[in-house]
C-alpha positions, 0 to 999 in steps of 0.5 A: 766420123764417116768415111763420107765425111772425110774426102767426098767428092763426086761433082764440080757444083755439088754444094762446098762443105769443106774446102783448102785453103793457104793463106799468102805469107812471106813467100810472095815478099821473097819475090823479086823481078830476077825470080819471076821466071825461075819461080812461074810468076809474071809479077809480084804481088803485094802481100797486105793487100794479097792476104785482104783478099784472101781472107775475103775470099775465106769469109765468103766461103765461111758465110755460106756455110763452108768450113775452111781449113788452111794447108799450113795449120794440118801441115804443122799438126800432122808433124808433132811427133819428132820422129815425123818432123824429122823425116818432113825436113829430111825430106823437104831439104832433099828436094830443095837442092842444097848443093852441099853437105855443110849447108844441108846441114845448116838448114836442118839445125835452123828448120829444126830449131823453131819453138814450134811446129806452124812456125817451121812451116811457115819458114819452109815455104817462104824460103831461107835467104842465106843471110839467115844461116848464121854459120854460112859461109862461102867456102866452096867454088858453087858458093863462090860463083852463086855468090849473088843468088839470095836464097839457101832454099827457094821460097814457094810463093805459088802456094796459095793455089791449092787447087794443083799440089794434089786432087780430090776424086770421089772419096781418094786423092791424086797426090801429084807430081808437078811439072816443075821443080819449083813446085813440085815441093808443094806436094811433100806437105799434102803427102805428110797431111794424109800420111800423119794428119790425125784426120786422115791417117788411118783412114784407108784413102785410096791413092789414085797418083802417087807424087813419086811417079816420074809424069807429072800432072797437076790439080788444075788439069782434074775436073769432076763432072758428076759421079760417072765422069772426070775430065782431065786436060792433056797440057802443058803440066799433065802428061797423057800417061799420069791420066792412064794411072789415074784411069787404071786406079779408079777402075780397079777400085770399083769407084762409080765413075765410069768415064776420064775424058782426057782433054787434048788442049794447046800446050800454052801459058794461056792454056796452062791447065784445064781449069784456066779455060774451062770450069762448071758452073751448073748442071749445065752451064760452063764457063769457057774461054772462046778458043777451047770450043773446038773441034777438040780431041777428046780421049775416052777412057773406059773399063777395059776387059780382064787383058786390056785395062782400059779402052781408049777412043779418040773423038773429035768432037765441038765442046758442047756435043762432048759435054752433052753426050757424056753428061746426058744432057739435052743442051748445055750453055757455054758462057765465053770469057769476056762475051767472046770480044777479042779485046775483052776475053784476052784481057779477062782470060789473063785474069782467070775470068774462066776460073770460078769457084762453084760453091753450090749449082749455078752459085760461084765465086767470082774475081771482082776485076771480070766485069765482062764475064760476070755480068755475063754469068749473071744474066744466064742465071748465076748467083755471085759471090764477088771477091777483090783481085787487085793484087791475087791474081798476080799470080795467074790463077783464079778462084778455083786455082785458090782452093781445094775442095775435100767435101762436097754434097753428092748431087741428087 
């Protein structure tokens, strides 16, 4: 297999080869009303109906041609040997903040004693309720005064949203640091994937982030636009140095991008990452939410001599003067979430009508429930491929947040 073939992509629209994916599991089930906070949630999904859309989701993919590969199944066989388990959940159990060295023990005998390798992953991200260690018992003061909390190892039920634990760029990746704890485990299985994967290991790909940094940014802030610029927002969950080290790693690798256009966008839930406001959908043509037209300060990034790494230039500038300048394009269309209507677009935004998925130019994936924004996207020309969301986007992501691309056709 060529390099080409295993990570390749230069593009937001280049036509989807190979795609990530995670179906929901127990995880979502381990949800209650008092952890929606503590683990980013604004309500609980029902899992059955959940994982119907989900395989909808992977059935539209797979009938146009996309292979779809699931995070669980590489991450249980990139750990056959007991040597690299082993290490995965001395790993895992670190980050999981086991308060004590009788139950870090406990859960490392109860990981370690499943009869195979996808089961123990499939446990690791749906969490470990305390009742589930036979030898636990309350015997230490935090024991005693947690008394109430459920869980030994809190379950990962944000999971599903492959897009943000780590990031395709060109032919590398961006392993990332999350903003969050609660998240941030997520990105230990991609880490042990390129590592161990028989896929990828070997293979020399560049790293353009490292997950042990100390800034954080997520997937959902990293667009590629074509194969000389990236787009990657300033948010609430990326910090402006993790867009500098990314910067610095590319060049230095001589990949062919040119340009990063760090986004500044309003630190804000609704706001949350650059792909929640702000998607491709054709050689021209984005989706938006209406607030991210502008003026917006935008950060170019470009090659700097041998003593100054990078040149940066702010520029304020409208969305649509920035896309067309850096894309080199003589017009763009912006195509406003809910038609731009207050009442619509806050309603349409809340459920991603901003997030799709392009599998090909001017052909996306849609969340069934944006009625607004779909028949919007139609009449400017975008094929549709509509998905149920009833009960996914719970989970405040959409079609994009669900899925992390590996290979893309290059443009012509």
């Amino acid at each position: 297999m060529s390099k080409e073939n295993i990570l390749n992509v230069y593009s937001e629209i280049g036509k989807l080869k190979k795609v990530l994916l995670h179906r929901p599991g127990k995880e979502i089930e381990n949800l209650t009303p008092d952890l929606m906070d503590r683990l980013l949630f604004d309500d609980i999904p029902y899992m059955e109906v959940a994982r119907q859309e989900h395989d909808a989701f992977a059935n539209i993919l797979r009938s146009n041609d996309v292979e779809v590969l699931y995070l669980e199944d590489l991450a249980a066989e990139s750990i056959k040997n007991f040597g690299i388990k082993e290490a995965f959940v001395d790993e895992f159990i670190k980050e999981a903040n086991i308060d004590s060295i009788k139950k870090r023990e406990l859960v490392k005998e109860y990981i370690l004693g499943f009869s195979n390798e996808r089961d123990m992953v499939d446990k690791m991200m749906e969490g470990i309720r305390k009742e589930e260690i036979r030898d636990y018992k309350k015997t230490s003061l935090t024991d005693i005064v947690g008394s109430n909390y459920p869980f030994i190892v809190d379950p990962m039920p944000n999971l599903y949203f492959t897009r943000d634990p780590f990031a395709t760029i060109g032919q590398g990746i961006s392993l990332n640091h999350m903003r969050t704890v609660t998240r941030n485990r997520e990105t230990l299985f991609a880490k042990y994937i390129f590592k161990y994967h028989p896929e990828y290991k070997d293979k020399n790909i560049p790293i353009w982030f490292d997950r042990e940094n100390n800034t954080s940014i997520e997937g959902g802030d990293e667009l590629i636009l074509n194969n000389k610029v990236i787009a990657i927002g300033i948010s609430e969950r990326t910090d402006a140095y993790s867009i500098e080290t990314i910067a610095k790693n590319i060049f230095e690798k001589d990949e062919k991008f040119e340009v990063v256009l760090a986004f500044d966008i309003p630190k804000k839930r609704a706001f949350m990452h650059l792909d929640t406001v702000f998607t491709m959908v054709d050689y021209n043509k984005f989706t938006i939410h209406p607030e991210i037209e502008g003026p917006l300060t935008v950060y170019s990034i470009t090659r700097g001599s041998k003593d100054l790494k990078l040149n940066i230039k702010k520029e304020t500038m409208c969305l649509s003067d920035i896309l067309k300048k850096y894309l080199e394009v003589d017009d763009v269309t912006l195509i406003r979430c809910g038609a731009g209507n207050t009442i619509d677009a806050g309603r349409e935004q809340w459920n991603d009508g901003s997030n799709t998925l392009t599998i090909a130019p001017g052909e996306v994936v849609v969340y069934a429930r944006n009625h607004v924004t779909n028949r919007l996207l139609e009449q400017n020309g975008i094929k549709l491929h509509v998905m149920p969301s009833s009960e996914l986007s719970r989970g405040r992501g959409g079609p994009r947040c669900m899925s992390m691309p590996l290979v893309r056709e290059n443009l012509r």
